[in-house]
VMD Tcl script that draws the C-alpha trace (Angstrom):
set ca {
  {0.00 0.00 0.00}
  {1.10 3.43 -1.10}
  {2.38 5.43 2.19}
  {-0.11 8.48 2.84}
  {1.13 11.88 4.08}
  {-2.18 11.71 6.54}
  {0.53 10.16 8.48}
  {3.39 12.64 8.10}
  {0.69 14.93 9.14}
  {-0.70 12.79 12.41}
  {3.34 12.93 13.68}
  {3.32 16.99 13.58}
  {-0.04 16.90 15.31}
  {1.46 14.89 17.72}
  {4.50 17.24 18.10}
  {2.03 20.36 18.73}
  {1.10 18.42 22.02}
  {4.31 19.49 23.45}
  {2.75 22.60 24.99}
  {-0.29 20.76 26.54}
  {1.99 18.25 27.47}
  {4.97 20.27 29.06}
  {3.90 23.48 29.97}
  {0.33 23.19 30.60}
  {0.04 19.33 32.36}
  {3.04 20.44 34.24}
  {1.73 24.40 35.85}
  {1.25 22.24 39.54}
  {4.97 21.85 39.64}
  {5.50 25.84 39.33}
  {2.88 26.78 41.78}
  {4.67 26.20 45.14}
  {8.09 27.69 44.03}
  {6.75 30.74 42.56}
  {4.35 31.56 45.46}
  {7.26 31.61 47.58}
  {9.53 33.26 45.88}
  {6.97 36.04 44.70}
  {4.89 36.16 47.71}
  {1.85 35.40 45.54}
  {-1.16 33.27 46.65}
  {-2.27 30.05 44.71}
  {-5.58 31.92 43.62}
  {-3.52 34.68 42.74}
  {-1.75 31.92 40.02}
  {-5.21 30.84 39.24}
  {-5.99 34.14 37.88}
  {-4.24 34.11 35.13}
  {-5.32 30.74 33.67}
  {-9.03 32.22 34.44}
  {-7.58 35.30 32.26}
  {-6.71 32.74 29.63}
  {-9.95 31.28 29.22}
  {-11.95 34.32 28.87}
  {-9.34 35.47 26.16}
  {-10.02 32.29 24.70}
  {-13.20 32.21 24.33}
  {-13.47 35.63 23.25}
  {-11.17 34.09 20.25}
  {-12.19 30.50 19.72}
  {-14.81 32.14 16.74}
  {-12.13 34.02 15.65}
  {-9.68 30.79 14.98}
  {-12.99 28.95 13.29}
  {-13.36 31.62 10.88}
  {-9.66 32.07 9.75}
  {-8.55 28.43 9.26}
  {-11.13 28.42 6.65}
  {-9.78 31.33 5.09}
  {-6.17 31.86 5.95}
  {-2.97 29.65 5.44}
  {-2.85 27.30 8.57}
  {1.07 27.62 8.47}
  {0.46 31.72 9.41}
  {-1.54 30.95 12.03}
  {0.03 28.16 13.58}
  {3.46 29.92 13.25}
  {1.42 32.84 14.83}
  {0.37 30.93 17.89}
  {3.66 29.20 18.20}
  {5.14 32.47 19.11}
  {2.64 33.52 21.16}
  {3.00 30.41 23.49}
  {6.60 30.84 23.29}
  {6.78 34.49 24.32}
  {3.60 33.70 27.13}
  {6.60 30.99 28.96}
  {9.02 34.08 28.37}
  {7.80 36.29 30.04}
  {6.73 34.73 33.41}
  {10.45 33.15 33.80}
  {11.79 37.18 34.22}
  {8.51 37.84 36.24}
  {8.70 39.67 39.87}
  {5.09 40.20 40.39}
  {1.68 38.79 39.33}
  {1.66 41.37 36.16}
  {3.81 39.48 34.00}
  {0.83 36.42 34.94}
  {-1.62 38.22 33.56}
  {0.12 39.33 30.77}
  {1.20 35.67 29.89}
  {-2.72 34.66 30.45}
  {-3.49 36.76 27.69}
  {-0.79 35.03 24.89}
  {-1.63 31.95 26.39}
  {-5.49 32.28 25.70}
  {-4.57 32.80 21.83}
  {-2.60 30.23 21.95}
  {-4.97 28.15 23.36}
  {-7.43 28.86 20.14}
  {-5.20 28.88 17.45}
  {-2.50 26.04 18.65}
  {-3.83 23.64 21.42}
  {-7.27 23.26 21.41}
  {-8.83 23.75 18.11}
  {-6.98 23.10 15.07}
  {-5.92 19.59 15.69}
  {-8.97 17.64 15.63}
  {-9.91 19.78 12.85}
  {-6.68 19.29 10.73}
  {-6.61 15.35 11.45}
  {-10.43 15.24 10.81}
  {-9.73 17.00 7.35}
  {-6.74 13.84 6.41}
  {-8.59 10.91 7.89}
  {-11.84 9.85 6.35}
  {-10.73 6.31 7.91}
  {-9.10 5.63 11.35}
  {-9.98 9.26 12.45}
  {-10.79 8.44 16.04}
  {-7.64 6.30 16.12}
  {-5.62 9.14 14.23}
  {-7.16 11.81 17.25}
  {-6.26 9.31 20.37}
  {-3.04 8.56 19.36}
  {-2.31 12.59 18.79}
  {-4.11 13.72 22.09}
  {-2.54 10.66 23.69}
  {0.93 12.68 23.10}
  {-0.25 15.83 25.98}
  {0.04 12.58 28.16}
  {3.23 11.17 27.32}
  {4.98 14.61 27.11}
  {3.33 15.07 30.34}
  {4.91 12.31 31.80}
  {8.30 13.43 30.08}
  {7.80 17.09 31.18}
  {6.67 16.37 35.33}
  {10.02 14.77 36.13}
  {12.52 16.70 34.04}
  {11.11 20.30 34.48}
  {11.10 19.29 38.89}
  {14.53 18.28 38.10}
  {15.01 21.46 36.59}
  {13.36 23.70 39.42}
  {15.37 21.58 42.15}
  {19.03 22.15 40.57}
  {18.73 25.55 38.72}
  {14.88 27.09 39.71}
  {11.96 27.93 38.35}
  {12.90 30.82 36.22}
  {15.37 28.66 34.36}
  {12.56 25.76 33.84}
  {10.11 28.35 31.88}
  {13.02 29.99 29.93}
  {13.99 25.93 28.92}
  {10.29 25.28 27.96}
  {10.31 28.45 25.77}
  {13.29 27.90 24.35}
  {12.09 24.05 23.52}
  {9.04 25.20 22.51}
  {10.43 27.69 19.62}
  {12.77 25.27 18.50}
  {10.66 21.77 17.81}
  {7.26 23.73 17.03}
  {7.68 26.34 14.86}
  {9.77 24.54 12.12}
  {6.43 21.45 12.61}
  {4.24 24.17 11.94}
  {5.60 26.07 9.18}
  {6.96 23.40 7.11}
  {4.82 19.91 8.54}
  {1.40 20.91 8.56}
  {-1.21 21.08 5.95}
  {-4.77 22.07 6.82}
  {-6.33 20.19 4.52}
  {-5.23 17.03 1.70}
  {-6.75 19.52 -0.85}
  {-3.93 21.95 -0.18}
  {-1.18 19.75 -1.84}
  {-3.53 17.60 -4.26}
  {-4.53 14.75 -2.22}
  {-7.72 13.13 -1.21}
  {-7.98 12.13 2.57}
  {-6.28 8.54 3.60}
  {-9.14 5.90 3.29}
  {-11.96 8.03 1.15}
  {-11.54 6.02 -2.02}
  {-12.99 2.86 0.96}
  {-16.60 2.72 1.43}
  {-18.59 4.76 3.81}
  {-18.21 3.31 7.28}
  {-21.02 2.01 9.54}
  {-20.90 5.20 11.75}
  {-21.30 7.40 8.71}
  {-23.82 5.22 7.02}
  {-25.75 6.01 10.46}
  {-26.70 8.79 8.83}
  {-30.36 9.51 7.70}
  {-30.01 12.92 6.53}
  {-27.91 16.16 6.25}
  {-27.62 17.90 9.16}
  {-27.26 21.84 8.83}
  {-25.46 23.92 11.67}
  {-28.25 26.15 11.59}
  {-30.24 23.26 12.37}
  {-28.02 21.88 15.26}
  {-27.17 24.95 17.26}
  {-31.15 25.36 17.43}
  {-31.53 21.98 18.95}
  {-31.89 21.45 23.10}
  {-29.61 17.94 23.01}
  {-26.63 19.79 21.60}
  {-26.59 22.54 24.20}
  {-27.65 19.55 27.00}
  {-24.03 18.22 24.78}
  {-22.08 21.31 25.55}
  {-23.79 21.66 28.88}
  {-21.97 18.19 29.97}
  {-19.04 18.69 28.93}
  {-18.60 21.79 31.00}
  {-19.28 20.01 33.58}
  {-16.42 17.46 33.03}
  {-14.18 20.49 31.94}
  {-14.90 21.99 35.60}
  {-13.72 18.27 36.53}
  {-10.16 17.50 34.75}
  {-8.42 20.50 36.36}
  {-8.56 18.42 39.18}
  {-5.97 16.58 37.49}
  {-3.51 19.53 38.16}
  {-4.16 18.93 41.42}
  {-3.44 15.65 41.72}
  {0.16 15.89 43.41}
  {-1.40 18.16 46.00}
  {-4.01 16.15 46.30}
  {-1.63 13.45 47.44}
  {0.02 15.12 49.89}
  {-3.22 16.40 51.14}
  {-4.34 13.19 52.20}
  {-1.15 12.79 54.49}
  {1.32 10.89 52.16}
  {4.50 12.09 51.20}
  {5.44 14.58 47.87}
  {6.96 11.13 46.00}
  {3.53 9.86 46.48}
  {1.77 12.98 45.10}
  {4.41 12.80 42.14}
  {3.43 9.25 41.43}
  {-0.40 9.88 41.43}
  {0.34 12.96 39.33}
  {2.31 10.78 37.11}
  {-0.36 7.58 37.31}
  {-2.88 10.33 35.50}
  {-0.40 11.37 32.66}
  {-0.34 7.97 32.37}
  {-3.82 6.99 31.91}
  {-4.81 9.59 30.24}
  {-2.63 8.56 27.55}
  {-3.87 4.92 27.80}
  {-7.81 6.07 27.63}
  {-6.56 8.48 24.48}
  {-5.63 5.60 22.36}
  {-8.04 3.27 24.19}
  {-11.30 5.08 22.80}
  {-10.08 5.94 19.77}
  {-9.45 2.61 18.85}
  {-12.67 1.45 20.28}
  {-14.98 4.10 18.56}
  {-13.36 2.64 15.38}
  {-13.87 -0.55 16.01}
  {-17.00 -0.93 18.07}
  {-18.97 2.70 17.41}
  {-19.83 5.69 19.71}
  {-21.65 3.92 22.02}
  {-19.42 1.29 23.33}
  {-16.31 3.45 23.47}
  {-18.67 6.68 24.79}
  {-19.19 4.28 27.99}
  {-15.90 3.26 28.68}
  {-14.11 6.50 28.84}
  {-17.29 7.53 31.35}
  {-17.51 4.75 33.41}
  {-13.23 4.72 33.58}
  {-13.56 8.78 35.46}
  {-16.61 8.17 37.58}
  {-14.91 4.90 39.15}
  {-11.53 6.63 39.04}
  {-13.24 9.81 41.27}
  {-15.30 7.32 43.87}
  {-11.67 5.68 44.14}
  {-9.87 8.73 45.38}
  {-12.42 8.63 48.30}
  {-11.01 5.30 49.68}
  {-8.02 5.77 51.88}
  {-5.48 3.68 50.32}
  {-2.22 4.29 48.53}
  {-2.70 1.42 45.67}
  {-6.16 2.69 45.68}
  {-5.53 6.33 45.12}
  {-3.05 5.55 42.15}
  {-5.30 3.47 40.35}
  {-7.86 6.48 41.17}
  {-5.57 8.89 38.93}
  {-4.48 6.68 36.61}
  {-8.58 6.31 36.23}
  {-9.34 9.44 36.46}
  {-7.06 10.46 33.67}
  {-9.90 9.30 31.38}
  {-11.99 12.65 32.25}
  {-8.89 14.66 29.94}
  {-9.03 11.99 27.07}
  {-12.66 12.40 27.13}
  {-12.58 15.96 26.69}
  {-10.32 16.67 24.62}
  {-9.60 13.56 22.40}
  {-13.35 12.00 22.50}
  {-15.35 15.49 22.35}
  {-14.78 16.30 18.50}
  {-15.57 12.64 17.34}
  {-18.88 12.93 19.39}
  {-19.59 15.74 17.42}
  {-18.41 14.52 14.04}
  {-20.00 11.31 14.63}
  {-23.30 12.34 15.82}
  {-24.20 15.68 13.91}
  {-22.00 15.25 10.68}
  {-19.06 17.10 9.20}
  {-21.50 20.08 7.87}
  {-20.14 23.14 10.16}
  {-18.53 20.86 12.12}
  {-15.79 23.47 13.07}
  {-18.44 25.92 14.26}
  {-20.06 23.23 16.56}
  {-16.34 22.36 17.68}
  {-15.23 25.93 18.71}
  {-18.47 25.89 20.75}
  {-17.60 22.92 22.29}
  {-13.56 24.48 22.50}
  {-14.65 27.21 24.42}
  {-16.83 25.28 26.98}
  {-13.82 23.66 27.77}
  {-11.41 25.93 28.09}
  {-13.68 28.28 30.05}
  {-14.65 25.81 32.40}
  {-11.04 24.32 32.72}
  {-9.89 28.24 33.77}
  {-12.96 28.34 36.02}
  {-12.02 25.31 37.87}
  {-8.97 25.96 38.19}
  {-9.77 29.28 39.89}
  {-11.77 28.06 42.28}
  {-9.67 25.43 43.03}
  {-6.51 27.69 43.95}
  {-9.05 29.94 46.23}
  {-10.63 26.89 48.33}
  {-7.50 25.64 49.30}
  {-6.18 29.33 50.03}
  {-9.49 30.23 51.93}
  {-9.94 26.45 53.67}
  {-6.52 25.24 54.02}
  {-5.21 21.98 53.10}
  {-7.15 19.62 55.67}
  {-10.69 20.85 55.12}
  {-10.30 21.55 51.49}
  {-9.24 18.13 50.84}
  {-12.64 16.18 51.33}
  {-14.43 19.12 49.53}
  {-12.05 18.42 46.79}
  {-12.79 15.07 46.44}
  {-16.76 14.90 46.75}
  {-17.14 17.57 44.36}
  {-14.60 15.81 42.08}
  {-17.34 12.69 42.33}
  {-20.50 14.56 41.86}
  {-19.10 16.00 39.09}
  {-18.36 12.91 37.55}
  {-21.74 11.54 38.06}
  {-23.34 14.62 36.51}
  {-21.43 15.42 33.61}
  {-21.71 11.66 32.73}
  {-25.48 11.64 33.19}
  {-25.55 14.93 30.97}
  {-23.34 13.26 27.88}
  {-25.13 10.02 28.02}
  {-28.74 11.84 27.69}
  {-28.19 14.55 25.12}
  {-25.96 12.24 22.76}
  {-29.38 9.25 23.09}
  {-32.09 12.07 22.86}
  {-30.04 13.94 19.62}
  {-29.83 10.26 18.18}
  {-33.58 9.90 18.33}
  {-34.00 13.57 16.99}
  {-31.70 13.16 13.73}
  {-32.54 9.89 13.46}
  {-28.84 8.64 13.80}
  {-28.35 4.70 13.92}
  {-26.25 3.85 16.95}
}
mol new
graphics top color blue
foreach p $ca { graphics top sphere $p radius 0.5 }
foreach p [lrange $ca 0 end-1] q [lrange $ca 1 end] { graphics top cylinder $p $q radius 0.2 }
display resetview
């Protein structure tokens, strides 16, 4: 069989996961040092990653509208700077202001690099294996995650914290900007090609399909909003990964621990990345919808037990929520309400995450700040379970009731 460049393609998408692996998995590492050495709070830190979110939102449209009409290598190459220079500036930073400015850069880079153009450009090359061709990408935020925790702590401990951003900068500008310039191709149309596997039949999930479904038609309807509605709620859930170290040491075990449960969720949500992907392609939405869900609401009533063993399993479980959002999202959507406007509907669902990710996260840094460690703990890990249960309940409705409204075969 001919080699495809869909794969070429799949291996720089996998490169742009550096950042969500190694700068953005990895913020929990940063948070202790810097507070002490700046004298800032943890919900001060928060901030800025709330700042980031509403700048991302406010641009998530903005990235939707020029992919489609703009060369993909001037706006990757765009955000590629703007994530490098958003790590610059907070390694020279003496107060919270260079935070905030960071936020900002970091909030267009969240549009226009991390969130939104990757299912979109390996949607565009796959017309087969796509969900296995989005896990296997994603999956990449967890392995660099598990690359970046112990090397960038190494980092901190022998040369601080100011030299661990300026390294992730400086890695950053080298790997991604010659992957984004020269690598990437929005679309197989772009240099000639059709997409790998569209001269095979229409597969079972697409021949699902009763009839066309029109953007104007979806955004209208009360199951995709119930859609986006859920996965908010599971957003407001995986920043609890972040705080999954703490978390540890919270519950009275010692900082190697914390790393290890930290690590544990890197871990699986790698595994769970792949896992589903392969699954939806093999076995449909359903099947592979229920795994991932089932996988981060045992993986949350887990944390409750007090037990080391059971605790690690709990995070390498509860790694699952991040595959789900951002690896199992966009084929949920694709699957379910068709590739007409299927970039609009995923910058709506983009921005539900990243707002609710920033929300979290804020709210997060403040409880601990307001309740200390010991009473913020079981808070922590009840809410972590409730949301579990509800964002599952949410996902599981809207995708059955938009099914029986577009009348989509399972």
């Amino acid at each position: 069989m001919k080699f495809h460049r869909a794969w070429v393609i799949l291996f720089g998408c996998c490169l742009l996961q550096i950042p969500t692996g190694m700068y953005v998995n990895c913020r929990s590492i940063f948070l202790l040092p810097v507070s002490e050495a700046l004298c800032l709070s943890l919900g001060d830190l928060s901030t800025s990653q709330l700042i980031a979110g509403v700048v991302s939102i406010v641009s998530l449209p903005l990235a939707g509208y020029l992919f489609l009409r703009i060369d993909s290598r001037v706006l990757l190459g765009g955000a590629v700077i703007s994530q490098v220079l958003s790590v610059a500036i907070v390694s020279q930073a003496n107060s919270i202001f260079p935070f905030y400015i960071s936020g900002v850069l970091d909030g267009i880079t969240t549009s226009f690099l991390r969130v939104y153009p990757i299912p979109l450009i390996l949607g565009n090359w796959f017309s087969k294996k796509s969900g296995f061709a989005i896990g296997i990408s994603s999956a990449f935020s967890g392995i660099f995650g598990m690359i970046g925790n112990p090397l960038i702590n190494s980092i901190i401990l022998f040369h601080g914290w100011r030299a661990a951003y300026l390294f992730l900068s400086i890695m950053m500008l080298l790997i991604l900007l010659p992957v984004s310039v020269l690598l990437i191709r929005f679309h197989p149309g772009d240099v000639g090609l059709s997409p790998y596997g569209a001269d095979k039949a229409i597969s079972s999930h697409s021949a699902g399909i009763k009839k066309r479904r029109s953007m104007r038609v979806v955004v209208h309807m009360p199951p995709f909003w119930l859609l986006i509605l859920g996965v908010f709620v599971i957003s407001l859930l995986v920043s609890f990964s972040s705080y999954m170290s703490p978390i540890g040491v919270f519950a009275g075990y010692s900082a190697t621990i914390g790393a290890w449960m930290a690590s544990c969720c890197m871990a699986g949500n790698m595994f769970f990345k792949i896992l589903t992907g392969w699954l939806y392609d093999r076995f449909g939405l359903n099947r592979s919808m229920r795994i991932c869900l089932s996988a981060m609401l045992i993986g949350s009533g887990l944390l409750l037990v007090d037990s080391i063993t059971a605790r690690l399993i709990a995070s390498f479980l509860f790694g699952s929520s991040m595959s789900f959002n951002m690896a199992f999202v966009p084929i949920i959507i694709r699957d379910i309400f068709g590739n007409h406007g299927y970039s609009t509907l995923l910058s709506y669902s983009s921005m539900t995450t990243t707002m609710g990710n920033a929300l979290s996260n804020v709210l997060l840094g403040k409880l601990i700040d307001t309740l200390g460690q010991a009473a913020a703990f079981p808070v922590m890990l009840y809410s972590a379970l409730l949301l579990a249960f509800t964002g599952s309940c949410l996902v599981l409705i809207s995708t059955s009731l938009a099914r029986l409204r577009l009348n989509v075969i399972p």
